[in-house]
Every structure is written in structure tokens, then in C-alpha cells.
Backbone as numpy.savetxt, mean C-alpha at the origin, in Angstrom:
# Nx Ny Nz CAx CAy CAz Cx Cy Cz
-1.53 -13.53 -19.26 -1.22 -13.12 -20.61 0.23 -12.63 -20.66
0.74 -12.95 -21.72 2.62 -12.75 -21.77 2.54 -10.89 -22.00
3.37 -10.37 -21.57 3.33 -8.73 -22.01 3.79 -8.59 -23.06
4.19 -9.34 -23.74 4.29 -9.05 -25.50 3.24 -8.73 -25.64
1.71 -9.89 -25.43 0.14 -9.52 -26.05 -0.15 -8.32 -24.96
0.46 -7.87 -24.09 -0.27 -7.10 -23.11 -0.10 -5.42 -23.90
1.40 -5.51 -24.06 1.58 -4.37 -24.94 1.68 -4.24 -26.17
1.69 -5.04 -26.79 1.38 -5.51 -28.01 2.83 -5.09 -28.79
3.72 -5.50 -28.09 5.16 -5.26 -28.81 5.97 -6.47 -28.38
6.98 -6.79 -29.21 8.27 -8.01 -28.60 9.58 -7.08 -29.05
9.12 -5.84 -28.61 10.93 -5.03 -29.13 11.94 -4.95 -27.85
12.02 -5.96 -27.12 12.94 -5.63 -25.67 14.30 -5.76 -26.19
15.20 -4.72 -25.47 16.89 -4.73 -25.55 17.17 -5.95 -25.18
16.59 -6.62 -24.49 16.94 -8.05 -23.67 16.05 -8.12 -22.60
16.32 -9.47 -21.75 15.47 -10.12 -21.11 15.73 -9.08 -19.94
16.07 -8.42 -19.60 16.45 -7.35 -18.12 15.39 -6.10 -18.81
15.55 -5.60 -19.29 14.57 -4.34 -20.35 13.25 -5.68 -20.52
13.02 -6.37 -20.62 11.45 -7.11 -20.27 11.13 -7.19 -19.02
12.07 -7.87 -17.90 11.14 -7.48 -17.16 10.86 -6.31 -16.38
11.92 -5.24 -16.59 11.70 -4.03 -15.85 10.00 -3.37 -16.60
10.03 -4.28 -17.81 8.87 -3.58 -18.21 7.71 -4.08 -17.61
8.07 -5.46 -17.50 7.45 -6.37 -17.10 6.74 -5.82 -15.61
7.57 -5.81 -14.84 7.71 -5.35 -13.73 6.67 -3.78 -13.68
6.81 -2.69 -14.20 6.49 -1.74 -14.28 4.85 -1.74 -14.72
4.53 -2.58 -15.50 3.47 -2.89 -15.92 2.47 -3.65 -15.08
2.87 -4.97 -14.18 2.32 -5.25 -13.48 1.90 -4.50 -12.32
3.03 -3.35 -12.01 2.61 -2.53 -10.88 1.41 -1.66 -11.21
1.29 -1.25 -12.39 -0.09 -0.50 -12.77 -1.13 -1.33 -12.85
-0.56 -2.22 -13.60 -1.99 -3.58 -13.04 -2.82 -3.56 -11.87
-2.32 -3.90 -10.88 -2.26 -4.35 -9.44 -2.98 -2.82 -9.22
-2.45 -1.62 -9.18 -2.76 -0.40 -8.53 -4.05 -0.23 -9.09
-4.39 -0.98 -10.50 -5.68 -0.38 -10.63 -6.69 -1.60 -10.01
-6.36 -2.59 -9.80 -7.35 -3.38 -8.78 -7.59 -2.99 -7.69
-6.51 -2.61 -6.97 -6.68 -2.39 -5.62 -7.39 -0.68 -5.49
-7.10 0.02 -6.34 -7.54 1.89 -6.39 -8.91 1.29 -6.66
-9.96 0.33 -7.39 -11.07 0.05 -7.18 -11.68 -0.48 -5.95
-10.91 -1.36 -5.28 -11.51 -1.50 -3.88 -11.78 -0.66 -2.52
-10.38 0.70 -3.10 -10.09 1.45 -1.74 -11.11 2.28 -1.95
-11.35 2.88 -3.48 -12.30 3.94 -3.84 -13.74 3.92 -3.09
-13.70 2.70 -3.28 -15.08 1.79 -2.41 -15.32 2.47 -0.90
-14.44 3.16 -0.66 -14.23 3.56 0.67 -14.06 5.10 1.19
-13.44 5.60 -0.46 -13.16 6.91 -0.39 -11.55 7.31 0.01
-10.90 6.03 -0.54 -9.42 6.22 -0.14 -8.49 6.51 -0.94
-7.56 6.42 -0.87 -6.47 6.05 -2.19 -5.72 5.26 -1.32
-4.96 4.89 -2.17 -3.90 3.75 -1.91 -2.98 3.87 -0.65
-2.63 5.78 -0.82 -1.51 5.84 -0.19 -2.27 5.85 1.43
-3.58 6.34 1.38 -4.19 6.74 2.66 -4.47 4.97 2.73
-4.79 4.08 2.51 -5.11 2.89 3.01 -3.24 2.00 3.72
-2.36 2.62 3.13 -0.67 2.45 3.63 -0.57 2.84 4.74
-1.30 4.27 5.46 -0.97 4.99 6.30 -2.01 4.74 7.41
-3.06 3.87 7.03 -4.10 3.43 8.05 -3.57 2.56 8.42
-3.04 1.22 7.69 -2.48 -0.42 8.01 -1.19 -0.10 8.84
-0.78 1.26 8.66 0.89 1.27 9.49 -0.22 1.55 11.03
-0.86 2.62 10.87 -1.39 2.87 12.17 -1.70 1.73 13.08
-2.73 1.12 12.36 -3.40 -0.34 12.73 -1.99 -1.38 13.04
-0.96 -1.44 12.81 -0.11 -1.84 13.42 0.15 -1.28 14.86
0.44 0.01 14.39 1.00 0.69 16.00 -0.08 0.37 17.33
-0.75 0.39 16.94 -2.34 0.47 18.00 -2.34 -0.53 18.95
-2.49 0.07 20.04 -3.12 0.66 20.42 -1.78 1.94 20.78
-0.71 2.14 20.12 0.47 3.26 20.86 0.19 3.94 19.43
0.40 4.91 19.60 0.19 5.90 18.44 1.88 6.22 17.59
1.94 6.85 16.31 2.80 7.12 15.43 3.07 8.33 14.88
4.23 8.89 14.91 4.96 9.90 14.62 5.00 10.15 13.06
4.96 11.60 12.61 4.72 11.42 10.90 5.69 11.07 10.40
7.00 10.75 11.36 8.26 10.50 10.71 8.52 8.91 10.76
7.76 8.20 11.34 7.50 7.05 11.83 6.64 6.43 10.65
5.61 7.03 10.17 4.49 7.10 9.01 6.00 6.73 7.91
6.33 8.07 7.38 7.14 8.59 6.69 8.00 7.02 5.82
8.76 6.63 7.48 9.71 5.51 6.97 8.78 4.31 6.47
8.09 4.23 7.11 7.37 2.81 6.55 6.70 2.69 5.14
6.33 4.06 4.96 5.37 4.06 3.40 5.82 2.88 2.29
4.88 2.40 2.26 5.39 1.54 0.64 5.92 2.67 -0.47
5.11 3.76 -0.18 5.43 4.99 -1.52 6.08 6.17 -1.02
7.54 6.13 -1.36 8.29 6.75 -0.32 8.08 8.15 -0.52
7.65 8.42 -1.94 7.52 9.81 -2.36 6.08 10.77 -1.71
5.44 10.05 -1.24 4.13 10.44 -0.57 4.48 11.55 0.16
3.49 12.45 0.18 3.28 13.62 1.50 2.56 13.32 2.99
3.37 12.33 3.91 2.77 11.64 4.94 1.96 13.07 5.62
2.35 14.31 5.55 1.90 14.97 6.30 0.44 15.69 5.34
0.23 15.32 4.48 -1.01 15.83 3.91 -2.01 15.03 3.91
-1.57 13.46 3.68 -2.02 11.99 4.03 -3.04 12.07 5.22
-2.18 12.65 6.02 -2.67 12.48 7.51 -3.70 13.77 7.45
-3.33 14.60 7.32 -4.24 15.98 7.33 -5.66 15.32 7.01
-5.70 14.32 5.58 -6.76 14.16 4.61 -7.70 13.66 5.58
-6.86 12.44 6.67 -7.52 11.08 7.30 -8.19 11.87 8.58
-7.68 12.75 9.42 -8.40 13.26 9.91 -9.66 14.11 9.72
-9.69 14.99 8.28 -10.71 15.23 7.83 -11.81 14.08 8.24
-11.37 13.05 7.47 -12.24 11.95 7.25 -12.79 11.22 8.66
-12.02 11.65 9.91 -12.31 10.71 10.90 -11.82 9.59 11.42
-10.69 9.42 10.63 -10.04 7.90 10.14 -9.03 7.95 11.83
-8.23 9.13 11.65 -6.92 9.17 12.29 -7.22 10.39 13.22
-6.68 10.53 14.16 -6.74 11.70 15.54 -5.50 11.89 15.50
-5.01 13.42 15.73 -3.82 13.89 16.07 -3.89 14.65 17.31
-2.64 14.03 17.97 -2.49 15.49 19.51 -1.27 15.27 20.04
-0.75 15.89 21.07 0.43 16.45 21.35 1.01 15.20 22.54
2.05 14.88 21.76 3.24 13.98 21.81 3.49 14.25 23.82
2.90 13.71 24.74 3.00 14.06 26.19 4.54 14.36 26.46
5.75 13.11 25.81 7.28 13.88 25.95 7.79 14.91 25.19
7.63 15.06 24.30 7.82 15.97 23.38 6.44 16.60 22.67
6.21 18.17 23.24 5.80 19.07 23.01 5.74 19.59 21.36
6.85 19.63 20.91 6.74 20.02 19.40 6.62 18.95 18.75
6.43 17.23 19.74 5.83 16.05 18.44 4.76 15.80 18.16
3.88 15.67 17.13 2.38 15.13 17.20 1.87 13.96 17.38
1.48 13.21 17.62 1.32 12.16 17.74 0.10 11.43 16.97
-0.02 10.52 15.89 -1.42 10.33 15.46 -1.65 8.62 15.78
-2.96 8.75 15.70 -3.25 7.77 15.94 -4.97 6.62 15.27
-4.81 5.82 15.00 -5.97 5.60 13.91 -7.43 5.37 14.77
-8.24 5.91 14.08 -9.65 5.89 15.32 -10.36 4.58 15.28
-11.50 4.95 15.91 -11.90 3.60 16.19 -13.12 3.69 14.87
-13.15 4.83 13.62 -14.03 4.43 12.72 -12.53 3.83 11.69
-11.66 4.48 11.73 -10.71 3.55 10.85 -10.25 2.40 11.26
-10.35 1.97 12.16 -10.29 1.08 12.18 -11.61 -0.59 12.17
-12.80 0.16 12.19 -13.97 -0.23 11.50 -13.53 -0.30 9.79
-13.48 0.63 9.39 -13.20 0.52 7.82 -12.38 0.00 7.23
-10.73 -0.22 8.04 -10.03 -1.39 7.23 -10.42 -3.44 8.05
-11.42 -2.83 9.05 -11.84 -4.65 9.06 -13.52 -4.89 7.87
-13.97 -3.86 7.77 -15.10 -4.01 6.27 -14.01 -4.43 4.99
-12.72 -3.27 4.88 -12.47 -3.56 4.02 -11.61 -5.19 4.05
-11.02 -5.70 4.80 -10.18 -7.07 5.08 -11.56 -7.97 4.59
-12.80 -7.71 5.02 -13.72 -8.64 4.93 -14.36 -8.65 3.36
-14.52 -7.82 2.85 -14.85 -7.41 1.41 -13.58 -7.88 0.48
-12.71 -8.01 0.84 -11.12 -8.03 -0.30 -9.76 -8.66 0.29
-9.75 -9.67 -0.01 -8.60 -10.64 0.15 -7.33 -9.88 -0.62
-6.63 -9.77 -0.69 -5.15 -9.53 -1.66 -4.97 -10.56 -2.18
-5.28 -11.75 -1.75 -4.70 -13.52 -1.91 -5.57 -13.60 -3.29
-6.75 -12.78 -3.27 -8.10 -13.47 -4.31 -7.19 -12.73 -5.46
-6.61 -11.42 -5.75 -6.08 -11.03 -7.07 -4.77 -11.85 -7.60
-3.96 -12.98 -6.45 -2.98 -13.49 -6.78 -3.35 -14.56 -7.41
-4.22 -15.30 -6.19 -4.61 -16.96 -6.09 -5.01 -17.57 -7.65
-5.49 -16.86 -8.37 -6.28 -17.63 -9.63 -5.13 -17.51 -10.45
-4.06 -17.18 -10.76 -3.49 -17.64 -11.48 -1.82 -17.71 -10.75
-1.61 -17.89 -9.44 -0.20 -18.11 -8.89 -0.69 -19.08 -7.65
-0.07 -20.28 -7.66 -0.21 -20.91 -6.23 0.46 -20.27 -5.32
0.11 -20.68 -4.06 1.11 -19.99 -2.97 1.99 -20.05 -2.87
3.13 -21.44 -3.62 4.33 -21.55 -3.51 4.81 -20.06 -4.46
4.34 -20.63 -5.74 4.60 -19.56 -6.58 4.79 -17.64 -6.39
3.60 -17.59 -5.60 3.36 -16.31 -4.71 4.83 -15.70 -3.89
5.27 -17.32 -3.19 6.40 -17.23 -2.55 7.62 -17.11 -3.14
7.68 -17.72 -4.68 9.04 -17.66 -5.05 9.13 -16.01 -5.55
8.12 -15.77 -6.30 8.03 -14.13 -6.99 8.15 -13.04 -6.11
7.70 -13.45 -4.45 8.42 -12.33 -3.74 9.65 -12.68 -3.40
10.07 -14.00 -3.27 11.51 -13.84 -3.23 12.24 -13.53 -3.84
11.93 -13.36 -5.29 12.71 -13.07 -6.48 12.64 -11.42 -6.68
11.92 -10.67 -6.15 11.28 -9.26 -6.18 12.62 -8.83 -4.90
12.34 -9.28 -3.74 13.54 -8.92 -2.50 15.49 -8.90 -3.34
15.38 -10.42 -4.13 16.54 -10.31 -4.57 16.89 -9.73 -5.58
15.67 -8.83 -6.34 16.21 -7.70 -6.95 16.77 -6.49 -6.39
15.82 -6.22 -5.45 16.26 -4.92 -4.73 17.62 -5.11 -3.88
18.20 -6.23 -3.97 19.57 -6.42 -3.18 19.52 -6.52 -1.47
């Protein structure tokens, strides 16, 4: 659907003021598909960012400053994030063997059960695929990179 009918306005300054709206709008889109799948789980978004970085590191564990840089959401509190996931069981924290004042976390073996339920329950490809081919998929992130410069 064009975001004229989405927002039900055609008042843009120009085609740059559309798609930033454009842009802005689809990101709430998207967040509310995916905040339904994670919920499924008891997550939020930002805690399912901070599991997939882990699940990278693994089997070597990650520094909250390490967390920190990678976030898709830079504004996040990696260190409350993490607090949450251990509540939950997700993530283990303990003391950095070279460095004493570093923590070291690391994702457990139930989080990492829970993001292969969740990989198996929810494609990312399935919210693109029905209306973008893969080429297409490909040009819109290329075109997304060459905004950010």
C-alpha cells in the first residue's frame, strides 16, 4: 500500500520528506511484526539483538562494551538488557579470567534453545518475501546502506 493511503495524507515537502516518512513508518511497521513474535517468548526486540550478538560470539563470551557496539539500537541500556536476560536464564555473567574488573557474559544453553524455536517458528524472509523478491530485498538494502553514507 503507497503511504499516502497508509497515512492518509499526500502533503510531503518533496520526495526526500516522503521517504524519510516513508522510511520512519516502515520501521514501526516491521517493529510491530517482529515485537509479536519475540513477545511469543517473553522478549523485546532489544533483548532478542543482544541474544543473536551472543549466539554469534559462542562459544567465547562478550563484553557489555562489545554488546554495546553492535546493538542495532544504539540508544539501548546493554547493561540492564543483560541484567533482564539473566533473570530470565537466557545469558550467564562472570569474571573476565584477564581482567578482574571485566564481566564477561555469555548466552546459555536455554538461550540458545529459544532463539533456534524461535529461527524455526519465524523466518524474517516470510515478512519480506510476499511482496519483495529477493533481488528486490537486495536492491532496498542497498539503497538503505547508501543512505547512511
Amino acid at each position: 500500500m503507497q503511504i499516502e493511503q497508509e497515512i492518509q495524507s499526500t502533503k510531503f515537502e518533496d520526495n526526500y520528506h516522503k521517504a524519510v516518512v516513508n522510511i520512519s513508518y516502515t520501521y514501526s511497521w516491521l517493529n510491530s511484526v517482529f515485537r509479536a513474535e519475540f513477545e511469543k517468548h517473553n522478549l523485546t526486540p532489544q533483548q532478542f539483538n543482544v541474544l543473536r550478538i551472543l549466539r554469534g560470539q559462542y562459544p567465547n563470551p562478550a563484553t557489555v562494551n562489545l554488546i554495546k557496539e553492535r546493538m542495532l539500537d544504539k540508544m539501548s541500556d546493554a547493561s540492564r538488557i543483560v541484567d533482564r536476560l539473566v533473570q530470565k536464564g537466557l545469558v550467564s555473567r562472570c569474571t573476565n579470567n584477564k581482567d578482574r574488573r571485566a564481566v564477561d557474559i555469555r548466552i546459555s544453553d536455554t538461550g540458545l534453545e529459544t532463539l533456534s524455536k524461535m529461527g524455526v517458528e519465524f523466518k524474517t524472509r516470510e515478512v519480506l518475501k510476499n511482496n519483495l523478491s529477493e533481488e528486490e530485498a537486495g536492491q532496498l538494502s542497498n539503497l538503505l546502506d547508501k543512505l547512511r553514507g
